[in-house]
C-alpha positions in Angstrom: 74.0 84.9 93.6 70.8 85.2 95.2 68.1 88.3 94.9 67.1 88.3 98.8 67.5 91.2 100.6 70.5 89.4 103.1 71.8 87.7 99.6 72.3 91.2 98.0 73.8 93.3 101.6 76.3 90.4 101.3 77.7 90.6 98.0 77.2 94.2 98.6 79.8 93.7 101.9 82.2 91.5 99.5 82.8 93.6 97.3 83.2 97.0 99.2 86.2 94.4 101.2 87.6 93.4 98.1 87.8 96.8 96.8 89.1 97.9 100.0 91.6 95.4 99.7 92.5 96.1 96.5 93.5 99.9 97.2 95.5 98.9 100.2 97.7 97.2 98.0 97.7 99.7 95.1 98.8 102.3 98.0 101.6 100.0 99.2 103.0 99.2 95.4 106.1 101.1 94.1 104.5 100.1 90.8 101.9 102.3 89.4 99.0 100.3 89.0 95.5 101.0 87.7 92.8 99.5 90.0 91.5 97.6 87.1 95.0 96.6 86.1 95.8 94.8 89.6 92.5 93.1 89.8 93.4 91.6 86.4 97.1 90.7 87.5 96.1 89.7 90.6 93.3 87.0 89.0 95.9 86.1 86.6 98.5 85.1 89.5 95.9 83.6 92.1 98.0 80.4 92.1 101.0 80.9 91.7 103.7 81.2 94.5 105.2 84.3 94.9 105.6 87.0 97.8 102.6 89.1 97.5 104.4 92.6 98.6 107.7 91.9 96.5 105.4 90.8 93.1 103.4 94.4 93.9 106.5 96.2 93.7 107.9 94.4 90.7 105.1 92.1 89.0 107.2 91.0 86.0 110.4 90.1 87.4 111.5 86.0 88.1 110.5 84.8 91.3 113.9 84.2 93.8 112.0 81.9 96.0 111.2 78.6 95.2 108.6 76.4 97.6 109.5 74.3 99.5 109.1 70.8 98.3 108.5 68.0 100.9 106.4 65.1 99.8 105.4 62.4 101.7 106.0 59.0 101.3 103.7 56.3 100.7 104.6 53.2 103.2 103.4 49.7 101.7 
């Protein structure tokens, strides 16, 4: 968060992208979201693992896919 002329274009430029981003996927939803609504949802779900364009379309429903699990092994 700086207050220099570059610092403030930039966060200007990052959110005009997010925003932009943002109504792409609103357009592309079956779901009628508010902007404000997905931008909460979306924060909400940052880490969770689910298909992005199947959650849009129904964000409440169980996830089908599971991830995969592989886990290394430790040799001694």
């Amino acid at each position: 968060m700086g207050t220099s002329e570059n610092a403030v274009k930039t966060q200007v430029w990052t959110a005009l992208i997010a925003i932009l981003l943002l109504k792409f996927m609103q357009m592309k939803s079956s779901w009628r979201w508010s902007l404000s609504n997905l931008a909460a949802m979306l924060r909400f779900n940052l880490l969770t693992y689910r298909d992005l364009w199947a959650w849009l379309d129904d964000p409440f429903g169980v996830p089908i896919r599971e991830p995969d699990t592989i886990q290394l092994t430790l040799a001694l």
